[in-house]
N, C-alpha and C positions, 0 to 999 in steps of 0.2 A: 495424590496428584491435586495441584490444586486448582482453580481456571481462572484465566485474564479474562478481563472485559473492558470495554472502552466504549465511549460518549462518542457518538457519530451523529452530527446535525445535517440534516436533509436539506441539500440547498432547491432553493425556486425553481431550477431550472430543469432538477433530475427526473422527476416526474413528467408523467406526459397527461396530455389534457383527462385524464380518467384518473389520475391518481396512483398509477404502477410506476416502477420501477423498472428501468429494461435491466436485464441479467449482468452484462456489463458492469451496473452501476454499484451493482451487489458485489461483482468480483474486485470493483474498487474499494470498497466497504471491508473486505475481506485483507486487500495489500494493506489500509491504512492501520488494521486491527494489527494486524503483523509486525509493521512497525514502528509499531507504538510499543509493543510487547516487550519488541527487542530493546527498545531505549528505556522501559521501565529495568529490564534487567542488567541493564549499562554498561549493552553492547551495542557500540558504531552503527551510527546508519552512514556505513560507506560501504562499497563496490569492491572486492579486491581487484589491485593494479594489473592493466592491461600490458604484457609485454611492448615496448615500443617496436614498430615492422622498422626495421634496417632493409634499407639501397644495397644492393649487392650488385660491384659492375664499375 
């Protein structure tokens, strides 16, 4: 098995006046790890298609 890592820079504003991090910002940290992953291994960072809703009437 082998492990991904990826380079996450802390912007100015994610901290709070003491220096943390709220939990949030980590689970953001975590989507970007994700995919980045996905696009190292050179699958789509897309959505699969939403059926379109049809008018019936």
């Amino acid at each position: 098995m082998s492990v991904f890592s990826t380079h996450i820079v802390v912007r100015g504003y994610e901290p709070h006046t003491q220096g943390h991090l709220n939990n949030a910002v980590y689970h953001q940290y975590a989507e970007h790890a994700h995919w980045e992953c996905l696009r190292t291994a050179g699958l789509p960072q897309a959505y699969p298609e939403v059926p379109a809703q049809r008018t019936v009437g």
